[in-house]
C-alpha positions as a Markdown table, in Angstrom:
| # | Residue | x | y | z |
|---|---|---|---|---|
| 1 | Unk | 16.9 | -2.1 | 11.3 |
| 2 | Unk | 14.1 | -5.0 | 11.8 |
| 3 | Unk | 12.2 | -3.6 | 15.3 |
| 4 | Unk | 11.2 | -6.8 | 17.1 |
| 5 | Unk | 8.7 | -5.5 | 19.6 |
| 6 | Unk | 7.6 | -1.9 | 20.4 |
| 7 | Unk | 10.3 | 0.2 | 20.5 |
| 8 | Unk | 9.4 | 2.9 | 17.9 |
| 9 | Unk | 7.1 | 5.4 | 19.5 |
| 10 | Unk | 4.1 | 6.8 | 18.1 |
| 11 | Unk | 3.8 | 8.8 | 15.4 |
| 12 | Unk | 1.7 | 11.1 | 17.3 |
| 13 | Unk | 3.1 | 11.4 | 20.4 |
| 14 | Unk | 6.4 | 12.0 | 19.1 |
| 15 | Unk | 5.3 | 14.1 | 15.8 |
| 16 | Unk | 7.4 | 17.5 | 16.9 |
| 17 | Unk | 10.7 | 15.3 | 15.7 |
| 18 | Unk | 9.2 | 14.4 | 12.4 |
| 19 | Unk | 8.2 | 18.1 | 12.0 |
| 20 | Unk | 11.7 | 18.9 | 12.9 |
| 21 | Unk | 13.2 | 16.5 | 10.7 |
| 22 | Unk | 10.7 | 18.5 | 7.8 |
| 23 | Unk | 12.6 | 21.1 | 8.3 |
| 24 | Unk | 13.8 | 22.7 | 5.1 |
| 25 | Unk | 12.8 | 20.0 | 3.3 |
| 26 | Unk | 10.2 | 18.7 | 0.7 |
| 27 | Unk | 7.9 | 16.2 | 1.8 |
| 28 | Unk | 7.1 | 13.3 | -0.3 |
| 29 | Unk | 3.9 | 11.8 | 1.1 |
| 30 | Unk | 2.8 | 7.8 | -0.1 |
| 31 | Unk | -0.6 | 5.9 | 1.6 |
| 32 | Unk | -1.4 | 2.8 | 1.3 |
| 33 | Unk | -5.4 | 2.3 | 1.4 |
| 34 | Unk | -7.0 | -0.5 | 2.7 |
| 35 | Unk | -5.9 | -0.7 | 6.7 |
| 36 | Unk | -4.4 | 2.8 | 6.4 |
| 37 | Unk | -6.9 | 5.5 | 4.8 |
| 38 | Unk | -9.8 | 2.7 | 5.7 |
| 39 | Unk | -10.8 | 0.5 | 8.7 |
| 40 | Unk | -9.7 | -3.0 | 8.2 |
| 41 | Unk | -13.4 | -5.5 | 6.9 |
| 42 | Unk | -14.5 | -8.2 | 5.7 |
| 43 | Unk | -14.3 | -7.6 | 2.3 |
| 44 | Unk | -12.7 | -5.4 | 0.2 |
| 45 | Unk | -15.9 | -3.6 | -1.5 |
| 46 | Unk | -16.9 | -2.7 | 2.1 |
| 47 | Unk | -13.7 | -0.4 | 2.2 |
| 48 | Unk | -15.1 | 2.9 | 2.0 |
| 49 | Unk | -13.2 | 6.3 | 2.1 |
| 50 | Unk | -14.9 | 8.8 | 4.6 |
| 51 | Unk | -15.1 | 12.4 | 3.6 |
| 52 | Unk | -13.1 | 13.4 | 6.3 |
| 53 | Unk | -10.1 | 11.4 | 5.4 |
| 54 | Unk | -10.4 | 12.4 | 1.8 |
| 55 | Unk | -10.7 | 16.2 | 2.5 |
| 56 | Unk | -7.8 | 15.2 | 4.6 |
| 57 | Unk | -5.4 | 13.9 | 1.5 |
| 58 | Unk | -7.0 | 15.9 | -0.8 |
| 59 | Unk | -4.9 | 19.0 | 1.0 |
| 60 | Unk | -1.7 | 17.2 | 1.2 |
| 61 | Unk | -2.1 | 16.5 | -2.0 |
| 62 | Unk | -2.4 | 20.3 | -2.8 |
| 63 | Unk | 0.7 | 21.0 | -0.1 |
| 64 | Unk | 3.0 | 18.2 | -1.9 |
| 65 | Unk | 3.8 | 14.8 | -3.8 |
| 66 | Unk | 1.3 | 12.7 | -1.9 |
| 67 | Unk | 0.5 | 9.2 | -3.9 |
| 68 | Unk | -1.9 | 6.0 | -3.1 |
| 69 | Unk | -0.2 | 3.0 | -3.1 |
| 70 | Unk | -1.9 | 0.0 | -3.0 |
| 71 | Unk | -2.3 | -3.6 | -3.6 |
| 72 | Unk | -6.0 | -2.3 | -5.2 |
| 73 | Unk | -6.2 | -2.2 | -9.0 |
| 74 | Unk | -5.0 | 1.2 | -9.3 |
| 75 | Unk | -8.9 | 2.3 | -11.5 |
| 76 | Unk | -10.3 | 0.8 | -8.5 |
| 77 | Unk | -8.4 | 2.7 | -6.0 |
| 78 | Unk | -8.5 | 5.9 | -8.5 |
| 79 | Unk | -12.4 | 5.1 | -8.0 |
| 80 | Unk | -12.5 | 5.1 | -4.3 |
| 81 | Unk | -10.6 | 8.2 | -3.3 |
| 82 | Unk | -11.9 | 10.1 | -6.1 |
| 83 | Unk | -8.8 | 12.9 | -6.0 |
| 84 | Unk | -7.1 | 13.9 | -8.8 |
| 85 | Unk | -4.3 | 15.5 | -7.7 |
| 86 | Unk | -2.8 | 12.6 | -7.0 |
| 87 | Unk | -0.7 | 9.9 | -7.9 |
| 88 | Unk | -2.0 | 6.4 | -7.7 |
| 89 | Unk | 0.4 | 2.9 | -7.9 |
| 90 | Unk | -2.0 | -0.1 | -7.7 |
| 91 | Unk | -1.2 | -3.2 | -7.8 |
| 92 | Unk | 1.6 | -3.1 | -5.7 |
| 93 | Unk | 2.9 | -0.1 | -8.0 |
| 94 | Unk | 2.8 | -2.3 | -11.2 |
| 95 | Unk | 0.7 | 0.6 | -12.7 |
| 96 | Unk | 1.6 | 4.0 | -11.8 |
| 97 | Unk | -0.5 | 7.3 | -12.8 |
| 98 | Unk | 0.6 | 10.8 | -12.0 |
| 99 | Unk | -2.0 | 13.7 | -11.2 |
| 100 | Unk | -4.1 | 14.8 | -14.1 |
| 101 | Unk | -3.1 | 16.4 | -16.8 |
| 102 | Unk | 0.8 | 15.5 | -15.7 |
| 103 | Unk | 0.8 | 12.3 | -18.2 |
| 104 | Unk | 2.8 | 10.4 | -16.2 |
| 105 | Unk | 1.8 | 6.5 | -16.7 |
| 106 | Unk | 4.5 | 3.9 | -15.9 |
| 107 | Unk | 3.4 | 0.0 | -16.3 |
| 108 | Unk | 6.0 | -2.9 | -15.6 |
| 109 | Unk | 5.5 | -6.5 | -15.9 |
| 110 | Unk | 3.0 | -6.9 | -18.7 |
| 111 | Unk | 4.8 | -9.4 | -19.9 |
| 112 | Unk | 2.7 | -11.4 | -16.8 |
| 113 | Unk | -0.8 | -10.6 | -18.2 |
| 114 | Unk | -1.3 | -13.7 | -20.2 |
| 115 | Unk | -0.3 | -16.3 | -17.1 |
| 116 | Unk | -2.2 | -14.2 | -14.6 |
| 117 | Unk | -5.6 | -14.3 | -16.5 |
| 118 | Unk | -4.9 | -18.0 | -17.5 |
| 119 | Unk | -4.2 | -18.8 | -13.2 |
| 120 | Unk | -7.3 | -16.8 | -12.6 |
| 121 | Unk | -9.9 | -18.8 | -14.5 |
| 122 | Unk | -8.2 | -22.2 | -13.0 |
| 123 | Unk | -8.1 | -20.8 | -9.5 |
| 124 | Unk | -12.0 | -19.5 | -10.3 |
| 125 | Unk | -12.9 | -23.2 | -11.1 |
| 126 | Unk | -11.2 | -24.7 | -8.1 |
| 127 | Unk | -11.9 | -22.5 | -5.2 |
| 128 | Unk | -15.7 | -21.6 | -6.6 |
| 129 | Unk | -16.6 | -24.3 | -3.9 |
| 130 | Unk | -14.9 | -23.5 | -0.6 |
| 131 | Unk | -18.0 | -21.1 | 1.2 |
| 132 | Unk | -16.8 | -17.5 | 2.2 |
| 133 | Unk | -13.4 | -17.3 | -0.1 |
| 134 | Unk | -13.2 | -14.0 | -2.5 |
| 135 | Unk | -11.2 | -14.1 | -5.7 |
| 136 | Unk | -10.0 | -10.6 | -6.6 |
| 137 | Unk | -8.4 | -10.2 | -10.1 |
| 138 | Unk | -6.1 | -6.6 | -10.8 |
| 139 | Unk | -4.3 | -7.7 | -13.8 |
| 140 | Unk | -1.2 | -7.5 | -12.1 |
| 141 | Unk | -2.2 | -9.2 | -9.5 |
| 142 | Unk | -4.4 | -11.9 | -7.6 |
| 143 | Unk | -5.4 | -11.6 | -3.8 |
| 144 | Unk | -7.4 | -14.6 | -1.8 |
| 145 | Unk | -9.4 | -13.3 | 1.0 |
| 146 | Unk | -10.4 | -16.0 | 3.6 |
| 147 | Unk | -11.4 | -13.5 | 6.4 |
| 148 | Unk | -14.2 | -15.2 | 6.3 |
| 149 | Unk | -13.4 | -18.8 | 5.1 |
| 150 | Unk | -13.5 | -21.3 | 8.5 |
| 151 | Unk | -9.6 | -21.9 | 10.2 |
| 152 | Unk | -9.7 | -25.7 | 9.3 |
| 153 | Unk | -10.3 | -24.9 | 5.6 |
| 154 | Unk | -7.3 | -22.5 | 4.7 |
| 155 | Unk | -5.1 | -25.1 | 4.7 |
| 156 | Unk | -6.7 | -26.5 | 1.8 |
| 157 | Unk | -7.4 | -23.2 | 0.4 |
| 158 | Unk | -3.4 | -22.6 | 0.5 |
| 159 | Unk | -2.1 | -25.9 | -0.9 |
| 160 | Unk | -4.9 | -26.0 | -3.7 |
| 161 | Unk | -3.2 | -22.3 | -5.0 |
| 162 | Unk | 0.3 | -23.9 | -4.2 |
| 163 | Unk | -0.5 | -26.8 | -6.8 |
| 164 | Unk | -1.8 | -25.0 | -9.3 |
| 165 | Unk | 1.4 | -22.3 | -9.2 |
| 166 | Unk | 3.5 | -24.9 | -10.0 |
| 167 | Unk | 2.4 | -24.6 | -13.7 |
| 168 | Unk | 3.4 | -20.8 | -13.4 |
| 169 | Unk | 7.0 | -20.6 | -12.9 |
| 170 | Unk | 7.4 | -16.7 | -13.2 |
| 171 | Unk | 4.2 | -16.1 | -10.4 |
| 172 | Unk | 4.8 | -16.1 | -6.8 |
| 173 | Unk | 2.4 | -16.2 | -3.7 |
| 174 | Unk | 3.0 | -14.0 | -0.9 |
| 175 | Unk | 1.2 | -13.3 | 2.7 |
| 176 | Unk | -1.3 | -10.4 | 3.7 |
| 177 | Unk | -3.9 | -9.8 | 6.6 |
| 178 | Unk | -6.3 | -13.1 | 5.7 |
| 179 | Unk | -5.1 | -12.9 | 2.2 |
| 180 | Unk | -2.9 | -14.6 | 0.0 |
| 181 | Unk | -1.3 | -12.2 | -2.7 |
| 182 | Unk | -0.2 | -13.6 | -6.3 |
| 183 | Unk | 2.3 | -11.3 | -8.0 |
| 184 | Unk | 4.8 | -11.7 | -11.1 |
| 185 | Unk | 7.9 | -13.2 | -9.7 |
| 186 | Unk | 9.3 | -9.7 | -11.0 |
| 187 | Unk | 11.8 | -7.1 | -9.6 |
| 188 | Unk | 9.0 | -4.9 | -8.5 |
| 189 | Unk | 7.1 | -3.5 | -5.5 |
| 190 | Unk | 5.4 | -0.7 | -3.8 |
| 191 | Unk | 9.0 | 0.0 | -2.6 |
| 192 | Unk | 10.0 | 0.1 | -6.2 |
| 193 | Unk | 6.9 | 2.5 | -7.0 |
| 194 | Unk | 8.0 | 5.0 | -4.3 |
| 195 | Unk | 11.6 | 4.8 | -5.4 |
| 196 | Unk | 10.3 | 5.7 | -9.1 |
| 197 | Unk | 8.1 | 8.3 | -7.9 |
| 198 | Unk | 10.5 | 10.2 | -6.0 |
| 199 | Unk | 13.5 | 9.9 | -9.5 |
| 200 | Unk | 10.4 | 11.1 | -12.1 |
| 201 | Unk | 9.7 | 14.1 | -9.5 |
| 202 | Unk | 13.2 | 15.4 | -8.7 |
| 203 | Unk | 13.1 | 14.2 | -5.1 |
| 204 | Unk | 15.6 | 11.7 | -5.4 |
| 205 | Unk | 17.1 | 14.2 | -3.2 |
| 206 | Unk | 18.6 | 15.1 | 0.1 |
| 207 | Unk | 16.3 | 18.2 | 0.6 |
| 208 | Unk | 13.3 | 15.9 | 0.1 |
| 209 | Unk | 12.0 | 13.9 | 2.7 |
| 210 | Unk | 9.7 | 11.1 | 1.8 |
| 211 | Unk | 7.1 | 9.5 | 4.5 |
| 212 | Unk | 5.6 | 5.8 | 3.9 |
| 213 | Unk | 2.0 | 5.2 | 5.9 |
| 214 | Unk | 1.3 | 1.8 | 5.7 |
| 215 | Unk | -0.4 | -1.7 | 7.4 |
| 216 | Unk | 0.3 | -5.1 | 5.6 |
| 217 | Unk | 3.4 | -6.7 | 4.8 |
| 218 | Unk | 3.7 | -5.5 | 1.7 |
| 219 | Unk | 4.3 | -2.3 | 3.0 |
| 220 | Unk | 7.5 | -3.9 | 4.6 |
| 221 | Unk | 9.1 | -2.7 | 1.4 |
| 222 | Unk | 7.8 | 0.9 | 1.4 |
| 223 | Unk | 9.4 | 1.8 | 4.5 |
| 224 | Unk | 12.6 | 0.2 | 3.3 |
| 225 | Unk | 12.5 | 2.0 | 0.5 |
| 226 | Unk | 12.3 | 5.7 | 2.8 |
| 227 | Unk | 14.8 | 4.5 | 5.5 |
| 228 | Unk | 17.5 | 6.7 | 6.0 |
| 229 | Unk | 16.1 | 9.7 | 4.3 |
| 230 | Unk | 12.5 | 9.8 | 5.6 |
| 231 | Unk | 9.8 | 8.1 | 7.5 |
| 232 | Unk | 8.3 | 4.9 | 7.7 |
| 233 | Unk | 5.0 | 4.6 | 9.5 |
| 234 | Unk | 3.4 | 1.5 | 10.6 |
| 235 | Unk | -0.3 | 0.8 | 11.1 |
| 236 | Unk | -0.8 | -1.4 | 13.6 |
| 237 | Unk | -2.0 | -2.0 | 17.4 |
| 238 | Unk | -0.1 | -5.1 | 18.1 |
| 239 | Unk | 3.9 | -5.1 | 18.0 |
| 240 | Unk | 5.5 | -7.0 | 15.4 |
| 241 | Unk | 8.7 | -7.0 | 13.5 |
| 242 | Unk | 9.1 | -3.7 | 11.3 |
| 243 | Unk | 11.6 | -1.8 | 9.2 |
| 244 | Unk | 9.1 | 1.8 | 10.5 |
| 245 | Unk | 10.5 | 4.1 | 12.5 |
| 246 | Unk | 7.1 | 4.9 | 13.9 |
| 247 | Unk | 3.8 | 3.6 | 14.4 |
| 248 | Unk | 0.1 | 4.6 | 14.5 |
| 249 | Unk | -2.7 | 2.2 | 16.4 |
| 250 | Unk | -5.3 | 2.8 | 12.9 |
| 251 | Unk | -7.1 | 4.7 | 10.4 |
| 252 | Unk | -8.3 | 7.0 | 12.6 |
| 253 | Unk | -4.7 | 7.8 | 14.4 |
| 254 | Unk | -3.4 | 8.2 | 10.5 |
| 255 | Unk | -6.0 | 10.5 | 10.1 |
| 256 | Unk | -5.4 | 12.6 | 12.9 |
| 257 | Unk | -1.6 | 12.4 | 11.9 |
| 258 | Unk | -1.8 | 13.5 | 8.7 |
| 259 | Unk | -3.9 | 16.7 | 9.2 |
| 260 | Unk | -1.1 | 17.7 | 11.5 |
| 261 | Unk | 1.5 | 16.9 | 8.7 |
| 262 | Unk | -0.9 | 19.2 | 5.9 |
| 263 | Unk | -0.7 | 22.0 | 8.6 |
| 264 | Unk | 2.7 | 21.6 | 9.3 |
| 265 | Unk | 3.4 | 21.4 | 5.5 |
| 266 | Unk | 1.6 | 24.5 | 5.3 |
| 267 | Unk | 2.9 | 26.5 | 7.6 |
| 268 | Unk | 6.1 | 26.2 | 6.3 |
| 269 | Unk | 5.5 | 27.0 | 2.7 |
């Protein structure tokens, strides 16, 4: 169920019922990065992983299945948190790694490549002029930032990308914090990636309890994906329609949370 306005409490204040509902169960543990592990900035590059919070995952990631997933080219977010006892989906879990040495790789939707790079070199040419807009390319994937592009030009910004996408019938444009994400008009998400994750690691289960940490809309489908069987976790100070079942105000509260969960995770080993 879609939560309006806030009525799911905080995943901090009300952490004893998620440690009960861990009971006798295995956790399953996925993170998005940017607005979750990070503070939200201007630009992506200025996203930086603290040591704290990486010690932080680092021992979930020795206590249980703990993955990244994020809209991030998965080297780049492989790069940035620097842990390899992890798994990593990036780009919206269109590329999926498992720990080292596990040789797990999954990759969907390279079929996509070809349009993607094509769209990237037009959308280079015709957005190279509007002052403060970032082009990322991930292969999979496209994102527009205009965090810092002036209100009165995004507009523009949006129906120049919606003109050119109507020469790419199998791409889509969807909505993030000040960006605008272009994806393969595919079955796929980081909701998918979770789902796939949990079958290749036997917790497709009901002893397993997966949890979903997350910000942006595209997270939206994470915490579907978990509902009913574990936890969805929204990062966010402002209320706002959600399929979470709990919330946390920002990096630093999912911090906080999540050396609770490694102790608890722990303790009960």
């Amino acid at each position: 169920m879609v939560s309006p306005e806030w009525t799911i409490p905080s995943a901090l204040t009300d952490f004893h019922d998620i440690e009960r509902a861990l009971e006798g169960r295995r956790a399953a543990v996925f993170l998005d990065y940017d607005g979750t592990l990070t503070p939200i900035v201007d630009t992506p590059a200025q996203a930086v992983l603290s040591e704290e919070m990486r010690g932080t995952v680092r021992r979930l990631g020795d206590r249980c299945v703990t993955a990244i997933v994020s809209g991030r080219g998965r080297e780049d977010v492989q790069e940035r948190v620097r842990l390899d006892n992890l798994f990593y989906a990036g780009t919206h879990g269109f590329d999926i790694v498992g720990p080292a040495g596990s040789g797990i790789h999954h990759q969907v939707g390279q079929e996509f490549l070809p349009a993607m790079e094509e769209l990237h070199q037009r959308l280079h040419r015709t957005l190279a002029r509007v002052p403060g807009l970032l082009l990322e390319t991930k292969g999979y994937s496209m994102s527009v930032h205009y965090r810092l592009v002036e209100n009165g030009a995004v507009a523009e910004v949006e129906a120049l990308i919606d003109g050119l996408l109507q020469d790419y019938p199998g791409l889509r444009k969807t909505h993030g914090k000040k960006v605008f994400e272009i994806r393969p008009r595919f079955d796929w998400n980081k909701g998918k990636a979770v789902q796939w994750i949990l079958q290749a690691m036997g917790l497709d289960q009901p002893d397993a309890m997966p949890l979903y940490v997350g910000d942006d809309a595209t997270d939206e489908d994470g915490f579907e994906a978990v509902a009913g069987r574990g936890v969805g976790i929204l990062v966010e100070d402002r209320p706002g329609p959600t399929a979470a079942s709990y919330r946390l105000k920002d990096d630093a509260e999912v911090g906080r949370f999540l050396e609770r969960l490694a102790r608890t995770i722990h303790e009960s080993a």
